[in-house]
TORPATI-72816 format. One record per residue (C-alpha): x, y, z. Coordinates in steps of 0.2 Angstrom, whole numbers, plus 5000, padded with zeros to 4 digits. Example, Ala and Ser with C-alpha at 12.3 -4.5 7.8 and 13.67 -1.06 7.14 Angstrom:
<nodes>
506249785039506849955036
</nodes>
This chain:
<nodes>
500050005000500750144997501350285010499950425006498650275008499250225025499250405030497650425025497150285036497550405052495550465057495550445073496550425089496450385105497750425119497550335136497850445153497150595161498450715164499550875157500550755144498950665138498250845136499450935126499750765116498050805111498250965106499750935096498750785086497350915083498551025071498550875059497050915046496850745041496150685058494350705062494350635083495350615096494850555111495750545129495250405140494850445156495350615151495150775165494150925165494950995150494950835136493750925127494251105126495351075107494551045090494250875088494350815106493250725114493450635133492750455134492650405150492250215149491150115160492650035168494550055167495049865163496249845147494549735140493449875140494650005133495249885118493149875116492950055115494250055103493549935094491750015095492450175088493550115074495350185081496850205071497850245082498050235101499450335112499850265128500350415141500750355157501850225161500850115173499650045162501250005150502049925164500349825166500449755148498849865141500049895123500349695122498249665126497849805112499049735100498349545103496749625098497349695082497549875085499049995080499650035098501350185102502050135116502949965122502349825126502549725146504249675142505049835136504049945151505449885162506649985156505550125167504749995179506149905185507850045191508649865194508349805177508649965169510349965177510849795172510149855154511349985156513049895161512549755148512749875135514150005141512950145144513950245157512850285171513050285190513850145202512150045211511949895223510149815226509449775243507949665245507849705265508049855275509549755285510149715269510249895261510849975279512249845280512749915260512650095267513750055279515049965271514950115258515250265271514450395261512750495256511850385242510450405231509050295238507550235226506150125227506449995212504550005205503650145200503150295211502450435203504350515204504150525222505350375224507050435226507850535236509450635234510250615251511650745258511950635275512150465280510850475291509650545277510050405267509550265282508050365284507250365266507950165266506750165281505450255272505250125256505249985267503950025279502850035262502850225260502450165240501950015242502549855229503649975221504849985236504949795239506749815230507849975234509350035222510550115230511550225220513350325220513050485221513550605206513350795203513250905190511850995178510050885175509550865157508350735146508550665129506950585119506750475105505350405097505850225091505050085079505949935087507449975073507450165070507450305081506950505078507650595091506750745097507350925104508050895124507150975138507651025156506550985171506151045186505850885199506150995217504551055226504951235231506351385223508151365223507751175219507351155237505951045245505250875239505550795224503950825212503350745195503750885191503551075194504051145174505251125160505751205146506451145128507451155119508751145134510451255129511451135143511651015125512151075107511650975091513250905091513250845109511450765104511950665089513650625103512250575114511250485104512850355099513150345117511350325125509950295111510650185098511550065110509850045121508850015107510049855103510149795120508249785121508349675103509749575112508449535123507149515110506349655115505549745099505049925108503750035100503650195109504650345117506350325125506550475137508650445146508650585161510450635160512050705172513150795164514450765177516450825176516950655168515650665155513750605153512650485165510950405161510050425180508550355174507450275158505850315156504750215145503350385140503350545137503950645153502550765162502850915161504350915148502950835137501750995139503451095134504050995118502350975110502051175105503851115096503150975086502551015068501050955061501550785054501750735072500250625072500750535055502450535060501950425079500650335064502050255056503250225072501750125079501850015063503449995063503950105048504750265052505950245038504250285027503750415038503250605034505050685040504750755058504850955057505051035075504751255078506251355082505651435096505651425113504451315126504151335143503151255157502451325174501551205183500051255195500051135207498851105225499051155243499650995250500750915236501550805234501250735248499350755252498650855239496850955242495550905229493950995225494451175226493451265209494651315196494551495188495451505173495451705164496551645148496251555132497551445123498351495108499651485095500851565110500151515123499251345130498451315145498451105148497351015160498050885172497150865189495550935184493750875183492050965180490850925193488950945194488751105192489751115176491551205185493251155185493951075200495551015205495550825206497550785208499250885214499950975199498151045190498651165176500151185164500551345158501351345142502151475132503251505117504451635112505951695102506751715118506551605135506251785142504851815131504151645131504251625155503551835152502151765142502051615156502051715171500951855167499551725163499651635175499051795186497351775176497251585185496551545202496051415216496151405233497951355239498851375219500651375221501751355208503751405207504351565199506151525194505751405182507151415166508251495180509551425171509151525152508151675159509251825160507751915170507851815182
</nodes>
């Protein structure tokens, strides 16, 4: 068949997840002429604020009565945002049942879903990254502190919302976050606990959409993980990002990409691992050179929210094809020259115990420039916005200058309210001469 047939095929979508990354995926589908729905499963309180977008909220959440909805609806195409229901096998169930799923399947999830497998991944395949041991017992990983003598970097192994690791300044911070995991603080994910050498240096992440052969890498982002200014405070999911990130130039990305992409693309097919999705490295960029700190197997939230304004409007055909397995036939992927940023608007409370049901008032209406994506929000009875989770809104601008683009940000974000909003002011401290 040929490729303007196949690209026809592309009518309508549906992305899985209810947050700021499944909303702005959403967004950037809706640039694509050719498509005529999008729908966002469970969505939030703003699925339905684009063109073309609708939110399906299914009778019940199972994989078998998604994959029925998909059915029902005729989907071409179906985006898998968050990483739990990839670590739950929903790609592989969908694929079983014929449909055209991005995103991996079980088996290539643990890249995010395991930090012990990740890690092994990692030194099977010369990928530098920090030193780690593994402790399967809080006697076991307090005996490896000890015999180690220094602050570590504690994680729990599973998945944690982000919320599992702690960077540790003491010895005696580091027995008390080994503590922490095993006294159930996240539950199954902190059966296991990686402890890690602890390395220093500047923060940036790498993404590549891949085919299971071929890889398009994308423009690289910065995050923003710590709760409160300064980079103080909790770690987040994240509090903003901004793209492209100046900390790496094109040459140090295609440098990366030889270092970190291509070899974890071929030591998932050593393992005969065929991975259809994002690959999204969080990198060090420490004194004697680069270190992968973490996979993740999805699109990160919130630097999603900032690289989608970047994406051109090919983007949906272009994820079409990587789905199937054929980027090499692929629309070539275009990305804007501006700048991206991201502000995130987050509730009294998180991330720790996050207040729900406050009414959202929201002064501002997305455009070209400026975006406003939903994340925690719902509508409830009475038709209003409430907040349903810790981070609510992402703010979004772009820009010729990261100044104009976080000007743009933080003047709109004034125009935005709810009872105990708090969001940090010195994101992009690192680009913004402002600030």
């Amino acid at each position: 068949m040929a490729k303007n047939q196949k690209t026809k095929e592309l009518k309508r979508i549906l992305i899985v997840g209810n947050g700021g990354r499944e909303n702005s995926i959403a967004w950037a589908l809706s640039k694509n002429q050719s498509i005529d729905q999008i729908y966002v499963c469970p969505g939030n309180g703003g699925s339905a604020n684009f063109a073309k977008c609708i939110r399906l909220k299914p009778k019940s959440e199972d994989q078998k009565t998604i994959i029925n909805d998909c059915k029902r609806l005729n989907i071409n195409l179906v985006i898998i945002g968050p990483e739990v229901p990839l670590a739950e096998g929903l790609a592989d169930k969908m694929r079983e049942a014929g449909l055209t799923v991005f995103g991996p399947g079980k088996d290539g999830a643990q890249l995010e879903a395991s930090k012990e497998w990740s890690k092994a991944l990692m030194i099977e395949n010369n990928i530098p990254t920090a030193r780690y041991w593994a402790a399967e017992s809080k006697e076991e990983a307090l005996e490896i502190l000890k015999r180690f003598n220094q602050p570590l970097v504690i994680k729990a192994d599973g998945l944690a919302a982000g919320k599992g690791v702690t960077v540790c300044d003491t010895i005696e911070e580091s027995k008390e976050a080994i503590k922490d995991i095993f006294s159930g603080k996240f539950g199954s994910a902190g059966n296991k606990v990686i402890l890690e050498e602890k390395i220093e240096g500047p923060e940036v992440s790498i993404f590549a959409l891949c085919d299971g052969e071929k890889l398009i890498v994308l423009p690289p982002a910065q995050d923003h993980k710590r709760l409160l200014e300064g980079d103080h405070g909790p770690n987040t999911g994240g509090m903003g990002a901004y793209a492209p990130a100046l900390l790496i130039n094109e040459k140090d990305l295609e440098d990366l990409t030889k270092l970190v992409l291509i070899p974890t693309v071929q030591g998932l097919k050593k393992k005969r691992i065929k991975y259809i999705g994002i690959i999204y490295a969080g990198l060090m960029l420490t004194s004697s050179g680069p270190k992968v700190i973490e996979f993740n197997c999805r699109f990160g939230d919130p630097e999603c929210q900032a690289l989608m304004p970047l994406m051109g409007d090919e983007f949906a055909s272009v994820l079409f094809a990587c789905a199937r397995g054929e980027l090499e036939s692929s629309p070539k992927l275009t990305f804007r020259s501006e700048c991206s940023v991201c502000v995130v608007a987050a509730s009294k409370g998180y991330p720790e115990s996050p207040q729900k049901g406050e009414k959202v008032n929201i002064s501002v209406e997305s455009n070209p420039s400026l975006q406003v994506f939903h994340a925690g929000t719902t509508i409830d009875e009475f038709d209003n916005i409430v907040t349903s989770g810790g981070r609510v809104l992402s703010i979004v601008a772009q820009g010729e200058s990261f100044d104009k683009a976080f000007d743009l940000v933080y003047s709109n974000l004034k125009k935005i309210n709810f009872d105990g909003m708090h969001f940090r002011r010195d994101i992009g401290y690192q680009v913004r001469d402002k600030y």
